[in-house]
N, C-alpha and C positions, 0 to 999 in steps of 0.2 A: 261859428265856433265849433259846432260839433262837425261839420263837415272836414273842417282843420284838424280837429283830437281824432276822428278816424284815418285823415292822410296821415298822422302825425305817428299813430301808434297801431293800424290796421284794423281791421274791423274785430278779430280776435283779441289783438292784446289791450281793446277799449272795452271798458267796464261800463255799465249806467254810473256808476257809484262817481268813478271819474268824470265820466261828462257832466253829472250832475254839479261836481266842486268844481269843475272846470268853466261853466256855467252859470254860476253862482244861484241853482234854485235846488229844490227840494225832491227829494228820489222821488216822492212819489210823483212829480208834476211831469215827466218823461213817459211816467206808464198812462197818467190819467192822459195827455195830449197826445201821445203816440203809440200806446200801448205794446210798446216793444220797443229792446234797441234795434233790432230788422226794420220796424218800421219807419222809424225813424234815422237809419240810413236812406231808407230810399228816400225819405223827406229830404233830405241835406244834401242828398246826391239830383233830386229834379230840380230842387231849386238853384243847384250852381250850374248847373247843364243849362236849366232853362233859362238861366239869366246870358249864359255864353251863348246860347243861343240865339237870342233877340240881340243882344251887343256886335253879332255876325252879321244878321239879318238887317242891320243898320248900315253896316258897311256896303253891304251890295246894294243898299236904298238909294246909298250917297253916291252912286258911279255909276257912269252911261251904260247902258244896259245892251249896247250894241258892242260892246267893247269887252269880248269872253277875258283876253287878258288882264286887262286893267278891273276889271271888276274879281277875278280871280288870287291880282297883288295886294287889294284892297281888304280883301277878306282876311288871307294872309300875316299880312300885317297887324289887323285887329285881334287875329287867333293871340298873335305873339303879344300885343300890348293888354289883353284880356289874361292870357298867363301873366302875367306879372302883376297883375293887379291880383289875381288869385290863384296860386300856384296848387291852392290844396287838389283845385280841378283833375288835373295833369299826376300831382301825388297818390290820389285816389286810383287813378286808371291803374300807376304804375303797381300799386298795392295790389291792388284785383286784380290785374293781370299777370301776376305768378303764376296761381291755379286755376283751373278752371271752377265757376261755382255758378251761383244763379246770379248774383251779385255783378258780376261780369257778364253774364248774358244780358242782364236789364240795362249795362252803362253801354255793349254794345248793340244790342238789337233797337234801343231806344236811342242813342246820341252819334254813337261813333260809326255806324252802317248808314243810318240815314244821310248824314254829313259825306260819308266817302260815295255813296249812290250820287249826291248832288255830283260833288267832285268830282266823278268818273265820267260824267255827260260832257263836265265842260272841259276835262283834258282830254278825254276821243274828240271832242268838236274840234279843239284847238289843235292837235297831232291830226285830223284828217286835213287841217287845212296846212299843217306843215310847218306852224308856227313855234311847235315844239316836238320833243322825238316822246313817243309812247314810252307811259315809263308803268311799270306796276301799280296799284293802288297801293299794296300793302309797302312799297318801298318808300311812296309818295306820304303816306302815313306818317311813318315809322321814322323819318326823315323831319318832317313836320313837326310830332309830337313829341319826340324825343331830342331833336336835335338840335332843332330852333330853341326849344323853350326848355333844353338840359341848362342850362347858364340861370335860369330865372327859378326852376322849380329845385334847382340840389345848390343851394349859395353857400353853401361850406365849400364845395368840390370849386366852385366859381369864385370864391375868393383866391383860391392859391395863382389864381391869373391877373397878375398885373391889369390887364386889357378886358377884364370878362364885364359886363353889361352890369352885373350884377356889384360889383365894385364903385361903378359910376352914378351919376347925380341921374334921379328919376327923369330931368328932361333931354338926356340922353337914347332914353326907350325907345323913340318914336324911330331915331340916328339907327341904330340896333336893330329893328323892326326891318326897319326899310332895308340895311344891308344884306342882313340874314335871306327875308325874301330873294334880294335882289340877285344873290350870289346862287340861291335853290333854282330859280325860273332859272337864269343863267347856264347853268351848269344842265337845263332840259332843252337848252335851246331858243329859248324864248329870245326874241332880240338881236339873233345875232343870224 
């Protein structure tokens, strides 16, 4: 909850006072367990990161390890059905990534570098062998984060679409997942 009340209203426009009725416990129980609203972003920001993280890390567990592509669609895939399962992830970056602050250094020096350092090993592996054409990281990102999982993290903007994911029955997600992927690899080459 308080990771959703800072995607929801940023880290500036969230009060204690608010996450505390938001919350439903007692002002003081945020400063005694966390002893700041600061601190208690990073809490809500390592444990949604850390949980996207290990929910990742399962995906690559589950797929041949010899197989750069298919362990690379599989992760893919999990990103996008991990967005949707918790969108405030995704809300959060986008909030902090207006300005620059320390907030945004911690979600990227700690989640979103480490993850594109993985990423960048296995699409130079994959583009050296030719299986796809070299694309930028930051496009590859930016693409990913934003484009994949705009449908799932902005569902106002996503309802005005007859067709958006976001509209359809949850066991569509996976249908979505797999297209969305399928269309990004696609469009690098992969497959074809």
């Amino acid at each position: 909850m308080a990771l959703a009340t800072f995607a929801e209203l940023g880290y500036q426009g969230t009060s204690v006072r608010d996450l505390c009725r938001r919350l439903g416990v007692s002002h003081n129980l945020i400063h005694q367990r966390f002893g700041s609203k600061d601190q208690l972003w990073y809490a809500a920001v390592d444990h949604g990161f850390g949980t996207l993280a290990a929910r990742l890390a399962e995906a690559v567990n589950d797929i041949d390890h010899t197989d750069d592509l298919a362990r690379l669609r599989a992760v893919l895939v999990r990103f996008v059905e991990v967005t949707a399962a918790s969108p405030a992830l995704m809300r959060v970056i986008n909030q902090e990534g207006v300005t620059p602050s320390a907030r945004l250094d911690h979600i990227y020096a700690c989640y979103v570098e480490p993850a594109m350092d993985v990423l960048r090993t296995v699409l130079d592996r994959l583009a050296s062998k030719g299986a796809i054409r070299p694309v930028p990281i930051a496009v590859f990102y930016f693409l990913v984060a934003n484009g994949a999982t705009g449908p799932l993290t902005l569902p106002g903007l996503a309802e005005c679409f007859p067709d958006s994911p976001a509209a359809r029955q949850p066991a569509d997600l996976r249908l979505y997942a797999e297209s969305v992927v399928d269309l990004l690899l696609g469009g690098m080459g992969a497959g074809s």
